[in-house]
DRENPA-3360 file (N, C-alpha, C; in nm, 2 decimals, always signed):
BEGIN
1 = XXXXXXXX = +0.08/-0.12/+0.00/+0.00/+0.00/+0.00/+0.09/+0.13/+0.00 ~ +0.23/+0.14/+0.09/+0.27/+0.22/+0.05/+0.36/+0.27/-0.04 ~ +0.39/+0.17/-0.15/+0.47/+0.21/-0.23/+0.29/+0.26/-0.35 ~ +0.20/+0.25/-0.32/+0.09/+0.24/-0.43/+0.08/+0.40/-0.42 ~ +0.04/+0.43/-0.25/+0.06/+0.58/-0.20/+0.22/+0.67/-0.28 ~ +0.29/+0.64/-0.28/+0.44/+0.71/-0.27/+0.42/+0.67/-0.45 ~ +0.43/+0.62/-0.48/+0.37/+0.58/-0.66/+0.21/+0.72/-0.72 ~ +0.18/+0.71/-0.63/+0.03/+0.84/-0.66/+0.09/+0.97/-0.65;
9 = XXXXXXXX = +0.14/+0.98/-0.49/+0.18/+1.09/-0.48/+0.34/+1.14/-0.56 ~ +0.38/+1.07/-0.62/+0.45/+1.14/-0.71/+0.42/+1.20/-0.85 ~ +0.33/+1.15/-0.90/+0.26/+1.15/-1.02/+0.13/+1.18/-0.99 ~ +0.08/+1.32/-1.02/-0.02/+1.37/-1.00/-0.13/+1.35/-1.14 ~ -0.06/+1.32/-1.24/-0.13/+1.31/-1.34/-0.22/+1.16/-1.35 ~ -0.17/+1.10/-1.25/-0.24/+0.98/-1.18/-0.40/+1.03/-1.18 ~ -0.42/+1.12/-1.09/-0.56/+1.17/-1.07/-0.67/+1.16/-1.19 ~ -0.61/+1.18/-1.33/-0.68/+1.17/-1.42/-0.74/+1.07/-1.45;
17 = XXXXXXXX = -0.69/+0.93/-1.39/-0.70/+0.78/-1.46/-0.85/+0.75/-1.34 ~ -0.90/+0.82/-1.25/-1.03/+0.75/-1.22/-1.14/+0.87/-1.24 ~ -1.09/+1.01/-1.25/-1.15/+1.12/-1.30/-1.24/+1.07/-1.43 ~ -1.15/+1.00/-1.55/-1.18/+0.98/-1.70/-1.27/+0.88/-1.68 ~ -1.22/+0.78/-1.59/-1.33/+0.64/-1.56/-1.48/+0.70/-1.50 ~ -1.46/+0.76/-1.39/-1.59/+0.84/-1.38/-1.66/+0.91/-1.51 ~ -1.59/+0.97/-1.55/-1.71/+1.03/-1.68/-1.78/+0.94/-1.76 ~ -1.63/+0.83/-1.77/-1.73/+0.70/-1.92/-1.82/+0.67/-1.79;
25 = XXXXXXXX = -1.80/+0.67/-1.67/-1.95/+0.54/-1.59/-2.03/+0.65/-1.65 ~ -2.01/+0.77/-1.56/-2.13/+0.88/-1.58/-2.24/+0.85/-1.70 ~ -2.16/+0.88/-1.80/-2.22/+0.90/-1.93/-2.23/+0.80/-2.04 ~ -2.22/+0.69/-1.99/-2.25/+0.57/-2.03/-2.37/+0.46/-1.98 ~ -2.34/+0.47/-1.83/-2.47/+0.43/-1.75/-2.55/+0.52/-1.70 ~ -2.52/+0.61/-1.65/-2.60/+0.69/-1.57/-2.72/+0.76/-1.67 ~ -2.62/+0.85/-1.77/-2.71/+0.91/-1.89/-2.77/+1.02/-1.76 ~ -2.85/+1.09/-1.74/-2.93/+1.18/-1.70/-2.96/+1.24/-1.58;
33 = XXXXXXXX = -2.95/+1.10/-1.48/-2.97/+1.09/-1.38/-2.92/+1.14/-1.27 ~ -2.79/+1.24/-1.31/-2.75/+1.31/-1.21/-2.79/+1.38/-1.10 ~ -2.70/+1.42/-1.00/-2.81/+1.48/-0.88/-2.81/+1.63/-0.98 ~ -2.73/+1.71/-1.00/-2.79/+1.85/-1.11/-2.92/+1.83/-1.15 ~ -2.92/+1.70/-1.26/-3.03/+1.72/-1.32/-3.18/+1.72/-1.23 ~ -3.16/+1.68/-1.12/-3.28/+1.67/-1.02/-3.35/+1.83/-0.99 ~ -3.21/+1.91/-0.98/-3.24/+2.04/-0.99/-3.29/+2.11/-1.09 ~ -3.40/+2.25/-1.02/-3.45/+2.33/-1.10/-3.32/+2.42/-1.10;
41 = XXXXXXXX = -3.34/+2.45/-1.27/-3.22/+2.60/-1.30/-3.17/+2.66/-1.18 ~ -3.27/+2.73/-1.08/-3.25/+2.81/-0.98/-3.14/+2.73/-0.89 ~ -3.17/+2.62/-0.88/-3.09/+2.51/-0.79/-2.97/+2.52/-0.83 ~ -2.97/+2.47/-0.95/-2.80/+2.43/-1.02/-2.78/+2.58/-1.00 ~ -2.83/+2.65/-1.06/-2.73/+2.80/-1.03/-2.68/+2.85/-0.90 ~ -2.76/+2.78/-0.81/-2.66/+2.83/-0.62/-2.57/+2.71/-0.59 ~ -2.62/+2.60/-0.72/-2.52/+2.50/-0.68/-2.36/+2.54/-0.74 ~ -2.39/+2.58/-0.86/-2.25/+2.64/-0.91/-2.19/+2.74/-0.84;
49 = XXXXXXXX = -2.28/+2.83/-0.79/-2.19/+2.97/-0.74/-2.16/+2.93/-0.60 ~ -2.24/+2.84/-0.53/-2.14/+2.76/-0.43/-2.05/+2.72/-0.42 ~ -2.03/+2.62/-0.58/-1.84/+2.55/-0.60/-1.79/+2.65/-0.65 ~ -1.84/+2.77/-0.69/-1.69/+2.89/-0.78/-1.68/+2.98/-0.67 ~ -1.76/+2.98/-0.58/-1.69/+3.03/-0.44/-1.60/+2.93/-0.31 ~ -1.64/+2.87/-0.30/-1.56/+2.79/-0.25/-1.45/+2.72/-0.32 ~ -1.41/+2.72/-0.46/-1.30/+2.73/-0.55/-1.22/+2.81/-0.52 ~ -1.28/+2.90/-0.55/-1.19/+3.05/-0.51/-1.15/+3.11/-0.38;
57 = XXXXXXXX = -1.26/+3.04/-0.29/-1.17/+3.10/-0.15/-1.07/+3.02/-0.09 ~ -1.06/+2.89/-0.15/-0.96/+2.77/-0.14/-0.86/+2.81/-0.19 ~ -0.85/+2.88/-0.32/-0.75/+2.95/-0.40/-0.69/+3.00/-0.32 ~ -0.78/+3.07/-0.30/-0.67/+3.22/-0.24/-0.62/+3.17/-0.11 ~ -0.72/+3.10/-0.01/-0.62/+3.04/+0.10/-0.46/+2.99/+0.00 ~ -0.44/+2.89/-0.05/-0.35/+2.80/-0.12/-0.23/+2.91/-0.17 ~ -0.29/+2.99/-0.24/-0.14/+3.11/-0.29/-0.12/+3.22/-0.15 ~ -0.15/+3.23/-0.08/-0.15/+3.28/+0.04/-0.03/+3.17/+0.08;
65 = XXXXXXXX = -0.06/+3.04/+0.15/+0.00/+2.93/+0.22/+0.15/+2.97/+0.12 ~ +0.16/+2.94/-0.01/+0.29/+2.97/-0.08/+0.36/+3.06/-0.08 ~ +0.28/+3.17/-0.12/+0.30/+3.33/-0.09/+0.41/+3.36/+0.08 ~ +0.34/+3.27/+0.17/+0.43/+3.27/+0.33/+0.53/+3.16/+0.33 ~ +0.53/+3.08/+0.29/+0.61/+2.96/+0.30/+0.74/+2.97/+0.17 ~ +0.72/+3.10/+0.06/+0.81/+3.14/-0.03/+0.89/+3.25/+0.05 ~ +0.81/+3.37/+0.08/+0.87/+3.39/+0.17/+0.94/+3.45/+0.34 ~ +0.94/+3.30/+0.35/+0.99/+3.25/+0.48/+1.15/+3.20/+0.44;
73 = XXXXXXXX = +1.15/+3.11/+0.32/+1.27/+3.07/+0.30/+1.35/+3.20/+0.25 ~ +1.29/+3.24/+0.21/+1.37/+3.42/+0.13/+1.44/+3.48/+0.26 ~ +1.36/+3.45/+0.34/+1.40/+3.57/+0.44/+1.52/+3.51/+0.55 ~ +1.47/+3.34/+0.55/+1.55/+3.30/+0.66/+1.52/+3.33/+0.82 ~ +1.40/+3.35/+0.84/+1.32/+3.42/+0.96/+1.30/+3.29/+1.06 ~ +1.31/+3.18/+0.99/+1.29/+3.07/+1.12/+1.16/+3.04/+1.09 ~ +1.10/+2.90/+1.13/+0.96/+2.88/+1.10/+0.98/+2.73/+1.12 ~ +0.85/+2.71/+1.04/+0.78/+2.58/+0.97/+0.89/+2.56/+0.86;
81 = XXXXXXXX = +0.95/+2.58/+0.80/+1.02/+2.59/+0.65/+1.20/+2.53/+0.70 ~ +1.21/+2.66/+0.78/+1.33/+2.64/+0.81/+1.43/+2.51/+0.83 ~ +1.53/+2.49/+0.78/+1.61/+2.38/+0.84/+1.55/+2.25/+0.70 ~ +1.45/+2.30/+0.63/+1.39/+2.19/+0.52/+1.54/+2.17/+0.38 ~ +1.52/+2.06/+0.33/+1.61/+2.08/+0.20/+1.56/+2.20/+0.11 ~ +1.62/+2.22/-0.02/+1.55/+2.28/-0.07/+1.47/+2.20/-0.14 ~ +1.52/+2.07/-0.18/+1.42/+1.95/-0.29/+1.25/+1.94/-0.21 ~ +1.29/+1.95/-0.09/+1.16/+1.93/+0.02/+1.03/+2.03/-0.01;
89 = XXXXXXXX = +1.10/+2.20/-0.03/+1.01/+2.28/-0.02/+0.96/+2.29/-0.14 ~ +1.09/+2.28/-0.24/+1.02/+2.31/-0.43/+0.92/+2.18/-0.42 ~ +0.90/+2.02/-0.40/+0.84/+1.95/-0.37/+0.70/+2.04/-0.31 ~ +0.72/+2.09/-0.18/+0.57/+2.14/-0.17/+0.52/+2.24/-0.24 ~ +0.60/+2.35/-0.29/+0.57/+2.45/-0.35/+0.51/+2.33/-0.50 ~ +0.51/+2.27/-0.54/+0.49/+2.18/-0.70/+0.35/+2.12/-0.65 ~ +0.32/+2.04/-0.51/+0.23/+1.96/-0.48/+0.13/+2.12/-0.44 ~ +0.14/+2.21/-0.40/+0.05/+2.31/-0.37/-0.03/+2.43/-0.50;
97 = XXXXXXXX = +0.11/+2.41/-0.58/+0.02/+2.48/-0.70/+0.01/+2.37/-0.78 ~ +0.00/+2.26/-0.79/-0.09/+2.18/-0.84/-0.22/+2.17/-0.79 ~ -0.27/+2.13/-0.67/-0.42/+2.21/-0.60/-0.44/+2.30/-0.62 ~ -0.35/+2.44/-0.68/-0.42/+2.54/-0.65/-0.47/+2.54/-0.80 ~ -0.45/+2.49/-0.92/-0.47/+2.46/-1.06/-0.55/+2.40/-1.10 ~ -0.61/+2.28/-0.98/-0.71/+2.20/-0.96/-0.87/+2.32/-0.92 ~ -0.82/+2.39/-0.86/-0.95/+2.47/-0.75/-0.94/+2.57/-0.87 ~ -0.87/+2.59/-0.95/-0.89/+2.76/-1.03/-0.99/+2.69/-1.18;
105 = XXXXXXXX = -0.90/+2.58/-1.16/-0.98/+2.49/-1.30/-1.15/+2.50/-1.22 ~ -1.18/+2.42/-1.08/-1.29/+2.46/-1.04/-1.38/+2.56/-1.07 ~ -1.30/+2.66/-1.00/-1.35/+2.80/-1.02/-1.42/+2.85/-1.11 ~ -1.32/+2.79/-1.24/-1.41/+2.82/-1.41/-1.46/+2.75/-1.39 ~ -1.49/+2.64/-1.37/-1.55/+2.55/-1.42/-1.72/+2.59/-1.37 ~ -1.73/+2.64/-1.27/-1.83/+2.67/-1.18/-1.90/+2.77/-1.23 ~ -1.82/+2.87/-1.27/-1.88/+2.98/-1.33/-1.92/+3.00/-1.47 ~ -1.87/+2.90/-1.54/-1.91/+2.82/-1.70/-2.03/+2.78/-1.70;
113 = XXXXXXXX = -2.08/+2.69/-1.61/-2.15/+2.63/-1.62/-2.31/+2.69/-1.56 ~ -2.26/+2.82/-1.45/-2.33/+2.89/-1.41/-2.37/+2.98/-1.51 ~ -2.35/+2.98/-1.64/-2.36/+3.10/-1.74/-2.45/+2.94/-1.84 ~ -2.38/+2.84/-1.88/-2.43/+2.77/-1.95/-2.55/+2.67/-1.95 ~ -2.51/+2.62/-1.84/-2.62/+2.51/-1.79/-2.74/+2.51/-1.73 ~ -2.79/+2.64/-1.71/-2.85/+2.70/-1.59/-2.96/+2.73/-1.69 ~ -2.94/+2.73/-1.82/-3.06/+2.79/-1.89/-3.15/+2.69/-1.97 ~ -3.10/+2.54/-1.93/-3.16/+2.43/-1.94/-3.26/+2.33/-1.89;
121 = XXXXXXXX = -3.35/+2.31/-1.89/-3.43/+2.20/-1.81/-3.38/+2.12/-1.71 ~ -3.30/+2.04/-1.76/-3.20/+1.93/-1.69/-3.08/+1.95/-1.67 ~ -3.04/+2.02/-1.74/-2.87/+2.03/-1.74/-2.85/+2.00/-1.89 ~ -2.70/+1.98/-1.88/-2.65/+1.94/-1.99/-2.54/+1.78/-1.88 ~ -2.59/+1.66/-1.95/-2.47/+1.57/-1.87/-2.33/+1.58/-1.87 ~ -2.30/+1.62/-2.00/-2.15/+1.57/-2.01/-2.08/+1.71/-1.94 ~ -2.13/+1.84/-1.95/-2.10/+1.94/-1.83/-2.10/+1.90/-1.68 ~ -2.18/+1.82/-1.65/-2.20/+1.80/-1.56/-2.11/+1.64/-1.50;
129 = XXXXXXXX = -2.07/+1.59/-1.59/-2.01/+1.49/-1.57/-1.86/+1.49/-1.56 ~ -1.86/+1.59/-1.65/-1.68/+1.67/-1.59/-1.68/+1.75/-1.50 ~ -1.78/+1.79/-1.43/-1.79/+1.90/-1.30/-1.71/+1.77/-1.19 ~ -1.80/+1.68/-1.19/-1.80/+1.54/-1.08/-1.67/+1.53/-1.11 ~ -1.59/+1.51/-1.23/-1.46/+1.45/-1.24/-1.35/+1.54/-1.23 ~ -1.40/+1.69/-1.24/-1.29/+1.77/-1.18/-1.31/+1.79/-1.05 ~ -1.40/+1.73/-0.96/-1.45/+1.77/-0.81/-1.36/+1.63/-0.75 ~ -1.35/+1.55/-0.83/-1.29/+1.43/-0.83/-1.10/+1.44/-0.80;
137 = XXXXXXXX = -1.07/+1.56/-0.86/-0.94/+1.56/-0.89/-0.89/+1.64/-0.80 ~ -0.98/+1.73/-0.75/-0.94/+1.79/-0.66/-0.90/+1.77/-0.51 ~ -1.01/+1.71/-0.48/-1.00/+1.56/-0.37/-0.88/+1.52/-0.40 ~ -0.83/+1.44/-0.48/-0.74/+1.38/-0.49/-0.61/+1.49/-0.46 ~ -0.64/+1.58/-0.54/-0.44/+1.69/-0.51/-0.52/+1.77/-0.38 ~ -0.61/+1.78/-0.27/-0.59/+1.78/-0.12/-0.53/+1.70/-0.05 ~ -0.59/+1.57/-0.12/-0.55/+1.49/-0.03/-0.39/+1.42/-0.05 ~ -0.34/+1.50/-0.15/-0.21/+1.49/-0.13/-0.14/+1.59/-0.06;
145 = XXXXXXXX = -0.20/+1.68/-0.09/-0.15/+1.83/+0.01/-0.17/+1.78/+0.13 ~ -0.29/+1.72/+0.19/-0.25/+1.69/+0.32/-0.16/+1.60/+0.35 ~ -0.12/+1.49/+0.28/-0.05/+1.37/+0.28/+0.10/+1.39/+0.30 ~ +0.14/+1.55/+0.21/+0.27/+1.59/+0.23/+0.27/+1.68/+0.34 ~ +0.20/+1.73/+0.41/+0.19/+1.78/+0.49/+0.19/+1.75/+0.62 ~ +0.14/+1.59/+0.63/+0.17/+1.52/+0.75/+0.31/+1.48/+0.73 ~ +0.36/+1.45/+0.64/+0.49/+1.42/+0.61/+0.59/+1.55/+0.69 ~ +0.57/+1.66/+0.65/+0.68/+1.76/+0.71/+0.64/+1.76/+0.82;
153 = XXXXXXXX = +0.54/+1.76/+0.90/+0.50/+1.77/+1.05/+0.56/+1.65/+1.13 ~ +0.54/+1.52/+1.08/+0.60/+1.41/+1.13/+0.77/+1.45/+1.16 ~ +0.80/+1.50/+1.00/+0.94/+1.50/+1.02/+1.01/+1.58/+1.11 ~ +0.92/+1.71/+1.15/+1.00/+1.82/+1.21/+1.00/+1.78/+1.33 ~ +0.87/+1.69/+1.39/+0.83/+1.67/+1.53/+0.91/+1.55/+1.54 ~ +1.04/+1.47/+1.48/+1.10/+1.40/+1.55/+1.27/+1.44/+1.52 ~ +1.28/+1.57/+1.47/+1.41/+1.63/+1.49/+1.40/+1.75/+1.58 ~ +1.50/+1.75/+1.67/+1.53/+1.88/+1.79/+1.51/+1.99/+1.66;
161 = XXXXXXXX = +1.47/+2.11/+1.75/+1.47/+2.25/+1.69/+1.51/+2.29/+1.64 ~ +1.70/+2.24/+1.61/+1.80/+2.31/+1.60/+1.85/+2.22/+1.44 ~ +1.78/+2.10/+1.45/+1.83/+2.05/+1.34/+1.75/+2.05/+1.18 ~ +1.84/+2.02/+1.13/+1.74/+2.04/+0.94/+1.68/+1.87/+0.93 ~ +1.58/+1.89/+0.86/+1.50/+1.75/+0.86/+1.56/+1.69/+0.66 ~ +1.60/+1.61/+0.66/+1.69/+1.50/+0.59/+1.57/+1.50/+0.47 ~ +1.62/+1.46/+0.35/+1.49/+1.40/+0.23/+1.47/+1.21/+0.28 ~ +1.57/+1.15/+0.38/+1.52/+1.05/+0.38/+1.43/+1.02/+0.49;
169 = XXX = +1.43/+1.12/+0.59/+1.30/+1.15/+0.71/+1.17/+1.14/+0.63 ~ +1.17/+1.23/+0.53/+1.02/+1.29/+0.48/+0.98/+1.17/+0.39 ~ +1.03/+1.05/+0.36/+1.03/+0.91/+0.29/+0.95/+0.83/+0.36;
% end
């Protein structure tokens, strides 16, 4: 299991391979049946401006997090950061704006569909079937964000203060 984990989380383009599987189920079996389509216009339209706001305020948390954690290493001020390799931090800085690319892709996506889909009876599926599979991907690069994230916390919490945490700790 954990080389399947350490195999994922290297390769984020992994994410795509159950994303794409979800759409063929979607739109092969399901056809219509989605929960959107259950919704009246009015519905899907608070349902969209729900996900392009909470897209977007994930965003901005996420380039924020970088924005401090870029710089912190600039400055040398001591921290969370400090005492890291550099391979460690470009690593999170890569695994963070990958989520944040994931949530901006959201963000449009939300607000696309808030302009397109909303003026339909049912929806449109295959709109709707990529919504689920980018809501899909995104989950997926959090839950690597968290994943690496337990990773630096683990590491720093079993080195003294004073010391730098190793790339084979964070392994």
């Amino acid at each position: 299991m954990r080389r399947v984990l350490a195999l994922w989380f290297a390769r984020p383009i992994l994410d795509l391979v159950p994303a794409a599987i979800l759409v063929v189920v979607i739109l092969r079996w399901v056809h219509t049946d989605l929960f959107f389509a259950r919704l009246d216009p009015p519905g899907r339209r608070a349902s969209y401006q729900t996900l392009a706001s909470l897209a977007g305020t994930l965003l901005g948390f996420t380039v924020t997090s970088v924005s401090v954690l870029l710089t912190n290493q600039q400055q040398r001020m001591g921290g969370f950061a400090e005492g890291l390799p550099v391979g460690t931090v470009r690593s999170l800085v890569r695994v963070l704006f990958g989520f944040a690319y994931s949530l901006a892709a959201g963000c449009v996506a939300g607000l696309v569909l808030l302009a397109y889909d909303t003026t339909h009876q049912h929806g449109q599926p295959v709109a709707q079937a990529l919504l689920l599979a980018g809501l899909l991907i995104v989950v997926a690069r959090f839950a690597r964000v968290l994943m690496f994230l337990r990773r630096l916390v683990v590491a720093r919490a079993a080195r003294p203060p004073a010391g730098n945490v190793t790339e084979e700790e964070l392994a």
